[in-house]
C-alpha positions in Angstrom: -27.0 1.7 -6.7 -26.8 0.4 -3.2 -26.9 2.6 -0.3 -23.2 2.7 1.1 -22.9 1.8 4.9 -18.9 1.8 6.6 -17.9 -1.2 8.6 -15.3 -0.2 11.2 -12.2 0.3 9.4 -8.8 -1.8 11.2 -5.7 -0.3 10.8 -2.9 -1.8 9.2 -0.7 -4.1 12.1 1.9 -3.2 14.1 4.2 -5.6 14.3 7.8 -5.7 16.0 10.7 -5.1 14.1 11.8 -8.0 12.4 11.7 -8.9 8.7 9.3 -11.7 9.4 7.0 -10.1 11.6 6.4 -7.4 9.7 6.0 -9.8 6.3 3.9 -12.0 8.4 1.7 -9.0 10.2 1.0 -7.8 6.8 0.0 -10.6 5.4 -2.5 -12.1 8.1 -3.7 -8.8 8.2 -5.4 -8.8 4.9 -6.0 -12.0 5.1 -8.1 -11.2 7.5 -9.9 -7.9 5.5 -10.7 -10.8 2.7 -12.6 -12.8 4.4 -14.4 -9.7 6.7 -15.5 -8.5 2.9 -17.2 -11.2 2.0 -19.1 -12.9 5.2 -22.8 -11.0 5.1 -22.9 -10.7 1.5 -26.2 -11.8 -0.1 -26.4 -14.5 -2.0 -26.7 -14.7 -5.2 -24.8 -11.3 -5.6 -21.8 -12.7 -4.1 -21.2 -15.3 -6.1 -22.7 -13.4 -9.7 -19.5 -12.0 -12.0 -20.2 -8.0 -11.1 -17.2 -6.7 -14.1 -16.5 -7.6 -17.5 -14.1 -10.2 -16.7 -16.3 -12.2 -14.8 -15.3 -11.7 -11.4 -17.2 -12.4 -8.1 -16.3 -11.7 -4.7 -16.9 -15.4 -3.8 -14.6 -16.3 -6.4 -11.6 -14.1 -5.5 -11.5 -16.1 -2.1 -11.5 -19.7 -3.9 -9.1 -18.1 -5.9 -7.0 -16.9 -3.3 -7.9 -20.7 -1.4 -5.8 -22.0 -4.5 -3.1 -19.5 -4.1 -2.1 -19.8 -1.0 -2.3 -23.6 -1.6 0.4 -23.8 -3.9 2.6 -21.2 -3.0 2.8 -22.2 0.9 1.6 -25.9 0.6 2.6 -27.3 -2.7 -0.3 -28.0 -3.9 -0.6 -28.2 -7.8 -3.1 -26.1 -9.7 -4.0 -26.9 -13.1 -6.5 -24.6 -14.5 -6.3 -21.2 -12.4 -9.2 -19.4 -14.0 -11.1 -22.3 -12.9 -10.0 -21.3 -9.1 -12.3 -18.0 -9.8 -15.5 -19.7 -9.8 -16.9 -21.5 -6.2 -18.8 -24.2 -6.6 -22.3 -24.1 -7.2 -23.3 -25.7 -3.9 -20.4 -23.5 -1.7 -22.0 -21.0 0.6 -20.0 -17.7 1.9 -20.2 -19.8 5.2 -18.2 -22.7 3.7 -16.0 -20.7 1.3 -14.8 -18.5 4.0 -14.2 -21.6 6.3 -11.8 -22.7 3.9 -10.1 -20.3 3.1 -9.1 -19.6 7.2 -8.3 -23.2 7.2 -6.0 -22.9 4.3 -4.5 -19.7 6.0 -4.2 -21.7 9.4 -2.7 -24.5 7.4 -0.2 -22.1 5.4 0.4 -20.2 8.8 2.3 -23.7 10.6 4.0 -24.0 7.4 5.8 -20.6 8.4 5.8 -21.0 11.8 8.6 -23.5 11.0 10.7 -21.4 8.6 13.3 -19.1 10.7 15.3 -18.2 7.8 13.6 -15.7 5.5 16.2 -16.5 2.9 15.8 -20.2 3.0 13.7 -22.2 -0.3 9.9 -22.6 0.9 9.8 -26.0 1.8 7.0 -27.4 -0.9 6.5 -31.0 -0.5 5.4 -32.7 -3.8 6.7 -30.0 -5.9 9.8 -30.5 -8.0 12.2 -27.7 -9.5 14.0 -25.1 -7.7 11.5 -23.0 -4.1 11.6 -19.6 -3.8 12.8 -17.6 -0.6 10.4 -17.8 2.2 10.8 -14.1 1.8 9.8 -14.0 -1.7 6.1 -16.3 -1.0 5.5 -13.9 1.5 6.1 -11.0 -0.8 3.9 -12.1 -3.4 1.1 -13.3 -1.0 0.9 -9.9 0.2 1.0 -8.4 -3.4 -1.4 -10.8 -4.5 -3.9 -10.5 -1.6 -3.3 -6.7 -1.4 -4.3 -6.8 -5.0 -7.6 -9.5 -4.8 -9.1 -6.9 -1.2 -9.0 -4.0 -3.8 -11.0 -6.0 -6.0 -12.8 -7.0 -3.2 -13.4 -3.7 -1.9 -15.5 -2.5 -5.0 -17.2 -6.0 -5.5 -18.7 -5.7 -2.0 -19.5 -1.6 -2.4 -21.1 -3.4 -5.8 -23.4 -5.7 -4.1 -24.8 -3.5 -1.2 -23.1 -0.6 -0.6 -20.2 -1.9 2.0 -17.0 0.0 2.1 -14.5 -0.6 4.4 -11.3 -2.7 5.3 
């Protein structure tokens, strides 16, 4: 069992008072834990399944890479169970610069969208958008959900706890 060690922990935002500053602060927020988790894992333990399932941490951020894609890009995904495993070649290095590109990508997307109530605009994507409101929802569920898996994966691989 690895020795634990504690990164300094970050405090969850505080944002102003609207809606879509508080949605948004949230979100970016663990967006921002992800990626902190895994950059200074070892390789190959970051990219090995550490659970039953098959899970590693490098493939919870392509996963979450593929998420954000389609939800705030349009971007189809055809086999999301493929999304959990990074390519052989992709380092930490290069997964983790994808991912804050997609994020920055995503983030202009939003930038544009004053109306939380208003369909996401998806480009290339037919059938009915949901609310701006509701992507942001569920990208803060989702990626709330991935850092806790995140969170024992790293404490897994060498002992790092911490947001």
């Amino acid at each position: 069992m690895p020795t634990a060690s504690r990164r300094q922990d970050t405090p969850p935002p505080r944002t102003a008072n609207s809606e879509a500053d508080v949605l948004r602060g949230f979100l970016d927020y663990l967006r921002a834990s992800i990626a902190t988790k895994v950059e200074g894992a070892a390789e190959p333990q970051v990219r090995t399944p550490a659970v039953p399932s098959g899970t590693s941490l490098l493939g919870l951020v392509n996963h979450l890479i593929a998420v954000e894609s389609a939800t705030f890009l349009g971007e189809q995904v055809t086999d999301w169970q493929a999304t959990l495993r990074p390519a052989p070649q992709d380092s930490v290095s290069d997964v983790v610069t994808r991912y804050r590109a997609t994020v920055d990508r995503a983030n202009k997307v939003l930038d544009a969208c004053t109306d939380l109530g208003a369909p996401l605009p998806r480009p290339g994507r037919s059938g009915q958008s949901p609310s701006i409101r509701w992507a942001l929802t569920h990208m803060i569920e989702e990626t709330g959900r991935h850092a806790g898996h995140a969170d024992i994966l790293r404490e897994l691989i060498d002992g790092t706890t911490g947001r």
